[in-house]
C-alpha positions in Angstrom: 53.4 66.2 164.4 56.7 67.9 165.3 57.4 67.3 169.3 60.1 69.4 170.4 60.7 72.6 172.2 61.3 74.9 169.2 61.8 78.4 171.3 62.5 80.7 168.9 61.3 81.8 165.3 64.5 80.6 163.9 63.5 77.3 164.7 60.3 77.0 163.8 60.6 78.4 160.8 62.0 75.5 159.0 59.0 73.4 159.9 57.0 76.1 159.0 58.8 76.3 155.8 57.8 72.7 154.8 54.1 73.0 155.6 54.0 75.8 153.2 55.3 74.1 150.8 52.8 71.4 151.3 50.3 73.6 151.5 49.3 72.3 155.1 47.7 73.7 158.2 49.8 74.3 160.8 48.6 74.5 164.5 50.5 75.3 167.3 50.5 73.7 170.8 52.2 76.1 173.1 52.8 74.5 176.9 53.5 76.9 179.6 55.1 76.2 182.6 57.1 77.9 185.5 60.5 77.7 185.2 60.9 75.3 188.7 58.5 73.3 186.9 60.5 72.8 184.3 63.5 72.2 186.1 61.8 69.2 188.1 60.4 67.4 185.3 64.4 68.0 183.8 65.7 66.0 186.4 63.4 63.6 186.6 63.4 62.8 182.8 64.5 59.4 181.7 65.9 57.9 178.4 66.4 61.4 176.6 69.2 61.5 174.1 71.0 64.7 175.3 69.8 65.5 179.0 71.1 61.9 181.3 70.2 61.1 184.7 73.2 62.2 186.8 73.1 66.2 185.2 73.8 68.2 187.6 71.6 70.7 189.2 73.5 74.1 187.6 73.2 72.3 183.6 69.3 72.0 184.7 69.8 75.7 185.8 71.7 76.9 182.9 69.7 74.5 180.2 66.2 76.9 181.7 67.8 80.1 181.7 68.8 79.6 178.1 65.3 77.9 177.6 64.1 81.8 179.0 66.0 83.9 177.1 65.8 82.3 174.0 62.4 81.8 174.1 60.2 83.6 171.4 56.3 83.3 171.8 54.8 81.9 168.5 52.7 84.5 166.4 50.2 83.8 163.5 52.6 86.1 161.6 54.9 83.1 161.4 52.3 80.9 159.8 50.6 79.4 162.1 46.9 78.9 161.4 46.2 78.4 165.2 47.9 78.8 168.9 46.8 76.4 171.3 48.4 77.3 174.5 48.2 75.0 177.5 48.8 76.1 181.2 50.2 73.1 183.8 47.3 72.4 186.2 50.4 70.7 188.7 51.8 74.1 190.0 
C-alpha cells in the first residue's frame, strides 16, 4: 500500500514501475474532494513531516493550487488494473 498524494503520472509511475516488475496488481484509490475541503483538513492536520501547525493560510492556499494544477487523473493506460474513486460524503 503506497499512501500519498501522487498527482501526476510522473509520480506514479515509479510505483507503477515496481509492480511491473513484480508482476503485481495494482489498484488505484482515487479521493476527490473540493478544494475548501482540502484546505480545512490542511490546517487542521497534526504531526505531518512537511505541513506544521502554525502554516499560514496563503501556504495552505498555494500548497492547493499547486495540488490543482499539477494534478493528473489516473488512467488504466498507466497500469493500473482498477480506479476506485471515492467522493467526500462531509461537503
Amino acid at each position: 500500500i503506497i499512501d500519498r498524494c501522487n498527482i501526476n503520472k510522473k509520480q506514479r509511475s515509479y510505483w507503477l514501475e515496481i509492480a511491473k516488475e513484480f508482476n503485481i496488481e495494482v489498484y488505484c484509490v482515487e479521493f476527490k474532494i473540493s478544494p475548501e475541503l482540502a484546505k480545512e483538513r490542511i490546517k487542521n492536520r497534526k504531526n505531518h513531516p512537511t505541513i506544521k501547525e502554525n502554516t499560514s493560510l496563503e501556504k495552505i492556499d498555494a500548497i492547493v493550487s499547486m495540488f490543482q494544477k499539477e494534478y493528473q487523473e489516473p488512467t488504466f493506460d498507466e497500469g493500473f488494473n482498477y480506479i476506485i474513486t471515492v467522493y467526500s460524503k462531509s461537503e
